[in-house]
C-alpha positions in Angstrom: -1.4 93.3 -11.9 1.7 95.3 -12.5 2.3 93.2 -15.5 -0.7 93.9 -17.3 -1.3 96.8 -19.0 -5.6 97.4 -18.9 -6.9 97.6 -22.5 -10.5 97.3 -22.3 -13.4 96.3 -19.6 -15.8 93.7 -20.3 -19.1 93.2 -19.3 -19.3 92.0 -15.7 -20.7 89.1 -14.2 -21.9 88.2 -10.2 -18.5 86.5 -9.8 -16.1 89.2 -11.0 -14.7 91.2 -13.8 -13.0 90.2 -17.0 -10.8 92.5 -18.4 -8.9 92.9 -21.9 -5.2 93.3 -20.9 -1.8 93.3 -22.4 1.4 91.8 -21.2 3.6 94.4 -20.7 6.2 92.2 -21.5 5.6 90.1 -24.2 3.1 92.6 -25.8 0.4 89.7 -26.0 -3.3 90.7 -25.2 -5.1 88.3 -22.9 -8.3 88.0 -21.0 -7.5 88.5 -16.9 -10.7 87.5 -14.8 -10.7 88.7 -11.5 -12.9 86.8 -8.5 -13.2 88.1 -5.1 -13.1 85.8 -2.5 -14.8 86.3 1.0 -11.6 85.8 3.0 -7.9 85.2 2.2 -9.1 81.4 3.3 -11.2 81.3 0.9 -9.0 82.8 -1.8 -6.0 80.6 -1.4 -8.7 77.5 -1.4 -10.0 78.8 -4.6 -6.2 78.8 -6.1 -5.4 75.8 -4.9 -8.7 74.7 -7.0 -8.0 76.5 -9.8 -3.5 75.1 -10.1 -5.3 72.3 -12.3 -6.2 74.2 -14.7 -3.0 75.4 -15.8 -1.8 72.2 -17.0 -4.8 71.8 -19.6 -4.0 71.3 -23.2 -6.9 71.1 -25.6 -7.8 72.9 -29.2 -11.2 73.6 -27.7 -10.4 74.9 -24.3 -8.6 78.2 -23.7 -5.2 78.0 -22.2 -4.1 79.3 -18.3 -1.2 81.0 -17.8 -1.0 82.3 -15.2 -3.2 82.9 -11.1 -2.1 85.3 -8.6 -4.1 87.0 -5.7 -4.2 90.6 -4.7 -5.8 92.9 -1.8 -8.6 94.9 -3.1 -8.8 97.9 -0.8 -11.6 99.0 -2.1 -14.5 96.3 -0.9 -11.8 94.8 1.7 -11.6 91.5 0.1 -9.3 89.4 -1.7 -9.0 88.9 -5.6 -8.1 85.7 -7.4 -6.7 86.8 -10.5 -6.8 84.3 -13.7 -5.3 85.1 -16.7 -6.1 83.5 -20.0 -4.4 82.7 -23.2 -6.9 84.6 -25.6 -8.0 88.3 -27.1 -11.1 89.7 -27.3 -13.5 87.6 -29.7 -16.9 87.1 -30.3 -18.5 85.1 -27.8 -21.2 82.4 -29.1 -24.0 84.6 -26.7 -23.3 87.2 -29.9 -23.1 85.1 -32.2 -26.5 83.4 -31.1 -28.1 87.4 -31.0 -27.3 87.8 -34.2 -28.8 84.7 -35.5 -32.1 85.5 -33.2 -32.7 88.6 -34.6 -32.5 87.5 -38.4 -34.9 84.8 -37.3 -32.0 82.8 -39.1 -31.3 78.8 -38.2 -28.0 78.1 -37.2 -26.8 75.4 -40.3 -26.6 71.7 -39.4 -23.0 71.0 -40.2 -22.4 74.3 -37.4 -24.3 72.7 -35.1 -22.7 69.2 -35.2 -18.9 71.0 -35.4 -20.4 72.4 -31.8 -21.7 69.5 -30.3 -18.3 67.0 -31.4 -16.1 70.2 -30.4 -17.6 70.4 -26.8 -18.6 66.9 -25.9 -14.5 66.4 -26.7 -13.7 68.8 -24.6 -15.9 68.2 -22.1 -14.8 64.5 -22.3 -11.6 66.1 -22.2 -12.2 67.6 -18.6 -14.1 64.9 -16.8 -11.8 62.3 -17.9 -9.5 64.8 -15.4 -11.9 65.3 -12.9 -12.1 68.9 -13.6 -15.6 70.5 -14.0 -16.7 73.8 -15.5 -19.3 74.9 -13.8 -19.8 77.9 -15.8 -20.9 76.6 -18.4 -23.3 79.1 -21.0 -23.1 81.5 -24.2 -21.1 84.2 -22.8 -18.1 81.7 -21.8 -17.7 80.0 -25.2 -15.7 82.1 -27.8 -16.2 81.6 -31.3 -13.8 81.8 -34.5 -14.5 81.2 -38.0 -12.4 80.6 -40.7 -12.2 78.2 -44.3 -12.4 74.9 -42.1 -15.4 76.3 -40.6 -16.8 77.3 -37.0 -14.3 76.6 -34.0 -15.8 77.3 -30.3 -13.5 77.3 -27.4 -14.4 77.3 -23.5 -13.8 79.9 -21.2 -14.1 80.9 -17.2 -14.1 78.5 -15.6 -15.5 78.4 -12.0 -14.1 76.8 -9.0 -15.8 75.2 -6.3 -15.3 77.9 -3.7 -16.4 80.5 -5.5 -19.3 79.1 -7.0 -20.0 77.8 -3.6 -20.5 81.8 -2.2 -24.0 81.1 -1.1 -24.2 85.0 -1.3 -22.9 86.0 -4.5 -24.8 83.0 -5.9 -28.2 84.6 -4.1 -27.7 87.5 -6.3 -27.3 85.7 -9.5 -30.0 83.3 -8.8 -32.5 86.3 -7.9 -31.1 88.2 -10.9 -31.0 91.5 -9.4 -28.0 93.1 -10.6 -26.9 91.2 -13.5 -29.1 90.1 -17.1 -32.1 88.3 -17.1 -31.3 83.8 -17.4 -28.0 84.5 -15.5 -29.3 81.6 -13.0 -31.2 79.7 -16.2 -28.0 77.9 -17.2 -27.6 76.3 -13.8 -28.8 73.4 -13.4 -31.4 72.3 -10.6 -28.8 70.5 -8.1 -26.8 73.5 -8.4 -29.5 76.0 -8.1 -30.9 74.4 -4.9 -28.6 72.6 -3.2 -25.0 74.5 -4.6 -24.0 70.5 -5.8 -21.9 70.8 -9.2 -21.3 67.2 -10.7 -20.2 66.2 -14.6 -23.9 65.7 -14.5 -24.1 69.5 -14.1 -21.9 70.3 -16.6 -23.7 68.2 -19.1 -27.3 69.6 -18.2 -26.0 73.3 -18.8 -24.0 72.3 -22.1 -27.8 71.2 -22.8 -29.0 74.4 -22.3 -26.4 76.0 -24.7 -27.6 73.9 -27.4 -31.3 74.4 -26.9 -30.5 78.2 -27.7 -28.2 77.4 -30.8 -31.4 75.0 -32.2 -34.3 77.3 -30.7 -32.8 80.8 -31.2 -34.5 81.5 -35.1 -37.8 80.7 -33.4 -37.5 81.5 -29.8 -36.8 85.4 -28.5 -34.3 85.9 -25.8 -37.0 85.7 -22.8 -39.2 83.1 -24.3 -35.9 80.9 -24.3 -35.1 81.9 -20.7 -38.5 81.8 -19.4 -38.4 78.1 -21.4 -35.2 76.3 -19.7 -36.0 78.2 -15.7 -38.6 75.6 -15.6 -36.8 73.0 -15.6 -39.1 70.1 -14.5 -40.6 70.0 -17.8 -37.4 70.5 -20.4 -37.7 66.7 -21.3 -40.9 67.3 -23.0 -39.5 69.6 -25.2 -40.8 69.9 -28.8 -39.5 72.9 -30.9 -39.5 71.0 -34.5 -36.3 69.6 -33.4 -34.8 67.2 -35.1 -35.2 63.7 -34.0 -31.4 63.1 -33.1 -31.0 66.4 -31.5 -34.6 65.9 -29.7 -33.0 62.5 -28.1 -29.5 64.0 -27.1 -31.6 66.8 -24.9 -34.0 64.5 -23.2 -31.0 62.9 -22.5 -29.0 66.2 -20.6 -32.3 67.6 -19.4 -33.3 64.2 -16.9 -33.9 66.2 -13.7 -32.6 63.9 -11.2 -28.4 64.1 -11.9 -28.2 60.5 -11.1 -30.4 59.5 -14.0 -28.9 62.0 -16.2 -26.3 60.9 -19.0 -22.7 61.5 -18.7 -20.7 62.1 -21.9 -19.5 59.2 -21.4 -23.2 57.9 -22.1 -23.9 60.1 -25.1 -21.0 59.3 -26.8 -23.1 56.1 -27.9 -25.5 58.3 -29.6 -25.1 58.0 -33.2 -25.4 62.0 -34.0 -22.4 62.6 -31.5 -20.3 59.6 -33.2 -21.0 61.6 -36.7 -20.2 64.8 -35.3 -16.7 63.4 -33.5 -15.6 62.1 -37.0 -17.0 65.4 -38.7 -14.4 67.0 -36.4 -11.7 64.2 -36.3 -11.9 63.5 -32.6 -12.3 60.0 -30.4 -14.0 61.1 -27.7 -14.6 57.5 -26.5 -11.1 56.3 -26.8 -10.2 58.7 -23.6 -10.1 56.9 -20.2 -11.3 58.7 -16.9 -8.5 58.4 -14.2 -8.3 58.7 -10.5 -7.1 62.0 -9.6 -3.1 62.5 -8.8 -2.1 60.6 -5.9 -4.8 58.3 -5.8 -4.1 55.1 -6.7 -7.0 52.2 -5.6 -9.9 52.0 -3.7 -9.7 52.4 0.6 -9.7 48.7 1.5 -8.1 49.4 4.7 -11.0 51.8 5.7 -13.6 48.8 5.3 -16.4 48.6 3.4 -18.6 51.4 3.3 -15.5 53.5 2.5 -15.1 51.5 -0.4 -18.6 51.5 -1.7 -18.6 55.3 -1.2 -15.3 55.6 -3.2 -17.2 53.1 -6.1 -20.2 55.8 -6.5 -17.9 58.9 -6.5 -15.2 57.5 -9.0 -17.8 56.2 -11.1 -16.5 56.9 -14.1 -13.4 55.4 -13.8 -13.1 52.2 -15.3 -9.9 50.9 -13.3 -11.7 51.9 -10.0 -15.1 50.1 -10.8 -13.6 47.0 -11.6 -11.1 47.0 -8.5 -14.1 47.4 -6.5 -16.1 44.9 -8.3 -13.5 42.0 -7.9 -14.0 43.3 -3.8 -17.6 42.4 -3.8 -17.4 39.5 -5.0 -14.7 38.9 -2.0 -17.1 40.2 0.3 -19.9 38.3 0.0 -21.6 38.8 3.9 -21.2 42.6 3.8 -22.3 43.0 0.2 -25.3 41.0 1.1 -26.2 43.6 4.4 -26.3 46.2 1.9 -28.2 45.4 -0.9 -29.5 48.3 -2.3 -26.7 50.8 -1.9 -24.4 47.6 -3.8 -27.2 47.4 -6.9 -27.2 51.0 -7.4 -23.4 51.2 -7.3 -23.4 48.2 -9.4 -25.7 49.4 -12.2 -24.5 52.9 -11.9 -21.0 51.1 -13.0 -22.8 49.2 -16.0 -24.3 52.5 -17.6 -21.3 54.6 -17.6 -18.9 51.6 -18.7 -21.3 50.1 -21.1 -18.4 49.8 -23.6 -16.3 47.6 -20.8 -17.2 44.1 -21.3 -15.1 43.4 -18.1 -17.1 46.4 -16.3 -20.5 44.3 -17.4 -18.9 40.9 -16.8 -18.0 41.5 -13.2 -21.1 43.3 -12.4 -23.3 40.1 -13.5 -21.5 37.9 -11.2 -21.9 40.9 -8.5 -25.5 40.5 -9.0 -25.8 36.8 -9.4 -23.9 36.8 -5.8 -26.5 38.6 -4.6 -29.7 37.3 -6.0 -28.5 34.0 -4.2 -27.9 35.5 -1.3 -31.0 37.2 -1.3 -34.4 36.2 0.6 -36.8 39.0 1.4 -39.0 40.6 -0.7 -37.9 44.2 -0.3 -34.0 42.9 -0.7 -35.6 41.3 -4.4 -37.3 44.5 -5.2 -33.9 46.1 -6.0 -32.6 42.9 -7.8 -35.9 42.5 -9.7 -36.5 45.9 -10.9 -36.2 47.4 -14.6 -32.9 49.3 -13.2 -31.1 46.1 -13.1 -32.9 43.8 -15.9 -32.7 46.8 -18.3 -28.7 47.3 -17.4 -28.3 43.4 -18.0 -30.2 43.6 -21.3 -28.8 46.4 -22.8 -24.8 44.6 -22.3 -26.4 42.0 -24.2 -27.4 44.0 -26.8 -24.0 46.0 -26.5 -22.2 42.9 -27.0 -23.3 40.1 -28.8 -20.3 38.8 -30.4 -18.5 38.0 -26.5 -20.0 34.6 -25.9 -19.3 34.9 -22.3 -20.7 38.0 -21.4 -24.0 36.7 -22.9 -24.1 33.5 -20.8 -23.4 35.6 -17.7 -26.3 38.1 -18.5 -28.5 35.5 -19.2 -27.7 33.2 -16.1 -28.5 36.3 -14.3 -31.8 36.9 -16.0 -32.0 33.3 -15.1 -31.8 33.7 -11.4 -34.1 36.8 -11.6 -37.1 34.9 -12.9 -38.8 33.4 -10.3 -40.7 36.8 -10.1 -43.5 37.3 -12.2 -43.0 41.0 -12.5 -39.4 40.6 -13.2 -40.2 38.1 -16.2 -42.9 40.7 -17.5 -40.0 43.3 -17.4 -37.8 40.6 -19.1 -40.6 40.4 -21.7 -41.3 44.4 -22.2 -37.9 45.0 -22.7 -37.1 42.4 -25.3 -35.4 40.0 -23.2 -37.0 36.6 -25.4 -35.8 38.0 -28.3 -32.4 38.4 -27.3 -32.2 35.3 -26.4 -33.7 34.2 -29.4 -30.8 36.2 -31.8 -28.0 34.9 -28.3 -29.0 30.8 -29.1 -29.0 32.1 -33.6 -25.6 33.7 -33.6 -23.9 30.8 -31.1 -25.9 27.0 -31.9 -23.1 25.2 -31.0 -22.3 27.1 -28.0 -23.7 24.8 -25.0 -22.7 27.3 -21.9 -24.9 30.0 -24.3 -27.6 27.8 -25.1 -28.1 26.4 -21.5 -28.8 29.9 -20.1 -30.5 31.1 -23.1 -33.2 28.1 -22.9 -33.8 28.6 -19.3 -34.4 32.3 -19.5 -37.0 31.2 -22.3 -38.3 28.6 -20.2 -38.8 30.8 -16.9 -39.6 34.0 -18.6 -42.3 33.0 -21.0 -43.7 30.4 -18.0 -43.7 33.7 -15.2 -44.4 36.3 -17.7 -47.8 37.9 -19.3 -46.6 38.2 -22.8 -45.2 36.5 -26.1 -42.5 36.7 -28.6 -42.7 38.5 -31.5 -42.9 35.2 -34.2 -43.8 31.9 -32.2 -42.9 30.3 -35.6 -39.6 31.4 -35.8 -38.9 31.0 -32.0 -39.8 27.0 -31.9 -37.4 26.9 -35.7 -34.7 28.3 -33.4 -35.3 25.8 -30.8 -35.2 23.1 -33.0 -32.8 24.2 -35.2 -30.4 24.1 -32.1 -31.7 20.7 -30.9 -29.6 18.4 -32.8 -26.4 19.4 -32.7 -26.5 18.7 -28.5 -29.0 15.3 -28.5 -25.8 13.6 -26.6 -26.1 16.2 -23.9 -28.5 15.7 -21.5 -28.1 19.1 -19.6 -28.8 20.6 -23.2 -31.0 18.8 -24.3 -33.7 19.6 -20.6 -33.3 23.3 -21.4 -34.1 23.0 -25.1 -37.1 21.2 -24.1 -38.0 23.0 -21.1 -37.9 26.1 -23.9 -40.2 24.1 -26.4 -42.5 23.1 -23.3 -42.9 27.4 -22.2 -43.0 28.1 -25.8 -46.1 25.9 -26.9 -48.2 26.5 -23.8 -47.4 30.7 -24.5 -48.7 29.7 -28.2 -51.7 27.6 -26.7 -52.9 30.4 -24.3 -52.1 33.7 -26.0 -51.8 32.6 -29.6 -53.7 29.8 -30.4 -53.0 30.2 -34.3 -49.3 30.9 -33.7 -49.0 26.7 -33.2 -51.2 25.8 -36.5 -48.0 26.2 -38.8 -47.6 22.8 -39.8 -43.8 22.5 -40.7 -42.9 23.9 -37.8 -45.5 21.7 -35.4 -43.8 18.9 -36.8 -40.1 20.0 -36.2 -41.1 20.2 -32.7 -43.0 17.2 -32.2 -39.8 15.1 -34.3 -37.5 16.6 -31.6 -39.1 16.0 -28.5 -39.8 12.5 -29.6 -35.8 12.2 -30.6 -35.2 13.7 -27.1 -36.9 10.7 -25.3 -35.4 8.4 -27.8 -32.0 9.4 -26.6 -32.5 10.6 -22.9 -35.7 8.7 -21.8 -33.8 8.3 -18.3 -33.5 11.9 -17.8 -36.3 13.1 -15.7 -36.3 16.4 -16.6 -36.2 16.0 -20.7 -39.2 13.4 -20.3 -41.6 15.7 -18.1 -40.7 18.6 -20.3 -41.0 16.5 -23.6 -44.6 15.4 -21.5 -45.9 18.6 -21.1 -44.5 20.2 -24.9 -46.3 17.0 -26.6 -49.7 18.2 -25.0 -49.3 21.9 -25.7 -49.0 20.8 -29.3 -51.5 17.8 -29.9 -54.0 20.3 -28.4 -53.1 22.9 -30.5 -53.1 20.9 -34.0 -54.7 17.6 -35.4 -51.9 17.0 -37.2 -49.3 16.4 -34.3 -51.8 12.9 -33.6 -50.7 11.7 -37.0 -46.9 12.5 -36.5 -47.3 10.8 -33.3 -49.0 7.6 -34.8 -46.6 7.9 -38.4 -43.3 9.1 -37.0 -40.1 8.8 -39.4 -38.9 6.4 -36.6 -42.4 4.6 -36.2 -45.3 5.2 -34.0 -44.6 7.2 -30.7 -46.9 5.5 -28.4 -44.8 2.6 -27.1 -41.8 5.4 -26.7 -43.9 7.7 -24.2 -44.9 4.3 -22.2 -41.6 3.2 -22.3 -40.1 7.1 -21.0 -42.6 6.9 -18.2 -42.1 2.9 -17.1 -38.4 4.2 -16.5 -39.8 6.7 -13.7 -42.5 4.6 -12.5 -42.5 6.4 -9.2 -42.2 10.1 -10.2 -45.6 11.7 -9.5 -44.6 14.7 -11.5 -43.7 12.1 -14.3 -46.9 9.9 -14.5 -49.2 13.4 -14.0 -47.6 15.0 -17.4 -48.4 11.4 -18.9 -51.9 11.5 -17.5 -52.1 15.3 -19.4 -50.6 13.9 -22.5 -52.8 10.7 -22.9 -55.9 13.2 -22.3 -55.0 15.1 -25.4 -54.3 12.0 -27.6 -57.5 10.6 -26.7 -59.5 13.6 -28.0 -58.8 11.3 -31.4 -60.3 8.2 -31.2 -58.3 6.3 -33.8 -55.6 6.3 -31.3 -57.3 4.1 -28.9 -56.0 0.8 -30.2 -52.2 1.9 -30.3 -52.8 2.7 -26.4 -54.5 -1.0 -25.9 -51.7 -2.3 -27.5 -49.0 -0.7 -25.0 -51.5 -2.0 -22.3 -52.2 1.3 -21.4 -55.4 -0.2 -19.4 -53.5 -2.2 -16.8 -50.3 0.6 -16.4 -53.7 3.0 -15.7 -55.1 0.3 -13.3 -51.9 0.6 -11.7 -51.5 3.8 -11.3 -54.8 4.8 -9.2 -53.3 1.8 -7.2 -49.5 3.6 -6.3 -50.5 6.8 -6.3 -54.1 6.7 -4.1 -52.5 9.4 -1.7 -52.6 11.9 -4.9 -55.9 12.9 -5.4 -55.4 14.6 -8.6 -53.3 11.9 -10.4 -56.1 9.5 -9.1 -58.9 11.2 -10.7 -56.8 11.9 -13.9 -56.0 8.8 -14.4 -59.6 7.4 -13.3 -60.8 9.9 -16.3 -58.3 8.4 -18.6 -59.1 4.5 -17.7 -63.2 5.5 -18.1 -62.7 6.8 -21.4 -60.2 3.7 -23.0 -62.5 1.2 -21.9 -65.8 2.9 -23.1 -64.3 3.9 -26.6 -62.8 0.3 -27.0 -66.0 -1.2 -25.9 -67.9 0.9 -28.5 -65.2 -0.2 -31.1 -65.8 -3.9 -30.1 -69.5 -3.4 -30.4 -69.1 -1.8 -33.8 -66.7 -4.8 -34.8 -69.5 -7.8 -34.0 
């Protein structure tokens, strides 16, 4: 202290004093905080702490120069000394007074120079691992000048000193010290003394909700407001709608859930506010800290995982750990749960690392195969994972693979019928539907994208948005990959889920004539050119029903094809599978709808549809269904012919 030459006492807070001093030798004023530590353990922890800030260099934080520690004689304790590269200004707590009590609105260009200015340098310090933890009014100083409002941070807090369960008791109970002096704080810290980024970002919130509230809100409305802070998502204060989103954001009450600004950077107000104040905040890259290089692989596995969930944020890490699930297979696969939540905590806070989401969709396609009991499924089937997988395909529709990845995954997710109603409620048909527009010719796309159709809509209580425009898509695609067989089975398995969701939930959605026909033309091409595919024929089967049951007209394309009458090609398609029961029961299905029309009847005689019926009861008297099916089939040809004969004498 015998450098410093005392110029004026500020206002004190539960963790020390700051003072107004002058260098004695440079003749500079700075601001000195001084911290008292319990021990001198304590106070040489909380330097140690405190050495990285001294190498930060940002417009919008204050400058260190310079720590030392002392014996105060007074209390018995030792001081931690910090001494700061700025004078005495206004802090934004006056600023924010001052506005209050005109009943005056801070202006929208001040408020978006605030947000870009501290989400940079907030970015800034997490992308160090540094924390504030001291985040509020009183430690953000403000200057004004022709390029408008800049706001700097201030006091920072170290671990060991906010960690004085003591001195924190006072601040919390607010005996000594202003009323709010705990309502910053938020509710990790409050309960459990747990400071994250996450706890940085929730009290930057709080900051923010005074700038927007302050012209409406007095001082203990505010304060009373953001103590209870179950409820601050459900805040409605005329806010706008941008602002309203941002805060629901930093006010999630679980830290886990709660965005990073590494998440809201994505929000379109912070973008606009970053270029308002010529920063990038989402070009900076989160790094280990010094002398950490890669994950523990020589500790084993759980050391690993650990390291993955507390390095989150780096993007290096994440995918070094990523590559070492994939490696480790058996151990991934005993720890299911903790792995998906590692793995989807990865794919929100790198949701602009295509690599980040690529490697975490072969993670979780590693582990969905593994995968056999129900309450392992629960975590791979729940909207945590579906909604990370969707939300990279939205992110990234112009990387091809990425998109076949997510949607093989979404794939292998299916077989559960709430997972295909999450698929649904979160848009997952239509982004395959605008996955198979942007990339036709793309068959590793349009392979997964047809299946996740075919599963989704087949599983799933819902339907897309136009069934019109859906089946168009479909058969838009169809064409280009008629020599592929493997194509050509999902594109019909996608038609065949697609027309029974039309027949069941939209009846009228199938009616539209143009597009009825498309489909019919290219399930009758499919068997054209892949009748010895099982798979094309039972979907074609099944797709051929759903529409002839759905519109008149498909019995006329069906009879008056552009490539001549369609009958003879579905006998044909089925004599090449004679002994598939799954085959001859979609035939059964489909000759039950055709022969709702009468004038059909002789086409069927023709293709000796009597005798291949007669035959069937015969081969397949085992399968009771087929039997009576085809029984059904057999009673009606032979009564509608012998009416037709009778008509004809």
């Amino acid at each position: 202290m015998e450098n410093y030459v005392i110029i004026d006492v500020m206002c004190p807070g539960c963790f020390g004093v700051t003072l107004l001093v002058k260098d004695r030798e440079s003749g500079l004023e700075q601001t000195l905080k001084k911290v008292d530590c319990l021990d001198v353990i304590a106070a040489d922890k909380a330097f140690q702490e405190a050495l990285c800030l001294l190498n930060l260099s940002h417009p919008n934080i204050v400058s260190y120069k310079e720590f030392f520690t002392s014996w105060n004689k007074h209390i018995s304790s030792v001081t931690l000394s910090m001494v700061m590269d700025c004078p005495c200004m206004k802090t934004l707590r006056t600023v924010i007074a001052s506005q209050r009590e005109q009943k005056q609105k801070f202006e929208n260009e001040v408020m978006q120079m605030f947000l870009g200015q501290m989400l940079d340098a907030l970015a800034y310090l997490h992308s160090r691992n540094i924390l504030h933890r001291n985040l509020k009014p009183s430690n953000i100083l403000v200057t004004s000048d022709d390029r408008g409002s800049a706001f700097r941070m201030c006091d920072f807090g170290t671990a060991t000193v906010m960690g004085d369960r003591a001195r924190l008791q006072i601040r919390v109970k607010n005996i000594t010290f202003p009323l709010g002096a705990k309502s910053w704080m938020a509710p990790e810290s409050v309960g459990l003394l747990q400071w994250s980024d996450k706890s940085d970002i929730w009290t930057f919130g709080c900051v923010l909700l005074d700038m927007l509230t302050c012209h409406i809100l007095d001082e203990e409305a505010f304060l009373s407001l953001v103590q209870n802070r179950e409820n601050l998502s459900l805040l409605d204060f005329g806010i706008s709608r941008d602002f309203h989103q941002l805060l629901n954001m930093m006010f999630i009450y679980n830290p886990k859930r709660r965005a990073s600004v590494w998440l809201l950077v994505k929000e379109e107000l912070v973008k606009q506010s970053l270029i308002l104040c010529g920063f990038s905040l989402h070009m900076l890259k989160k790094t280990l800290p010094e002398g950490l290089t890669e994950p523990p692989f020589h500790e084993g596995f759980d050391s690993v995982l650990e390291f993955m969930m507390t390095y989150t944020h780096v993007e290096a890490a994440q995918l070094s750990v990523l590559s070492y699930l994939l490696e480790e297979e058996e151990n991934a696969l005993c720890r299911v749960s903790d792995v998906v939540k590692a793995v989807t905590f990865a794919m929100l806070c790198h949701m602009g690392s295509v690599c980040v989401q690529l490697k975490s969709c072969y993670v979780l396609q590693l582990l969905i195969a593994g995968t056999y009991t129900g309450k392992e499924n629960s975590w791979l089937c729940g909207e945590s994972v579906i909604s990370c997988v969707l939300e990279a395909v939205r992110n990234f529709l112009e990387h091809c693979d990425l998109l076949s990845c997510a949607f093989q995954t979404l794939v292998l997710i299916s077989p559960s019928g709430e997972a295909c109603d999450l698929i649904l409620k979160l848009g997952g048909v239509q982004h395959a539907l605008n996955a198979l527009k942007a990339y036709p010719e793309e068959e590793v796309l349009v392979i997964p994208c047809c299946k996740c159709l075919w599963s989704t809509l087949a599983q799933g209580c819902g339907t897309p948005e136009s069934m019109a425009s859906a089946v168009e898509t479909v058969c838009m695609i169809g064409p280009m990959h008629m020599q592929s067989a493997d194509v050509t089975e999902a594109l019909c398995a996608a038609l065949q889920s697609l027309t029974m969701h039309g027949k069941c939930c939209n009846p009228t959605a199938l009616c539209e004539d143009k597009m009825t026909e498309n489909a019919m033309d290219f399930l009758m091409h499919a068997l054209r050119e892949q009748p010895h595919h099982c798979g094309i024929v039972n979907h074609a089967f099944v797709a051929m029903a759903n529409l002839i049951s759905s519109s008149e007209m498909m019995v006329v394309q069906v009879l008056r094809s552009s490539e001549g009458s369609g009958v003879p090609l579905i006998m044909s398609a089925r004599r090449l599978h004679p002994n598939d029961p799954k085959v001859t029961a979609n035939l059964c299905n489909l000759l039950k709808q055709l022969l709702q029309h009468d004038n059909l009847v002789p086409e069927l005689l023709a293709e000796n549809v009597q005798e291949e019926l007669e035959q069937i009861v015969e081969q397949f008297e085992s399968t009771m269904e087929i039997v009576l099916l085809a029984q059904e089939i057999l009673s009606k040809v032979m009564s509608l012919n012998d009416a037709e004969q009778t008509i004809s004498t």
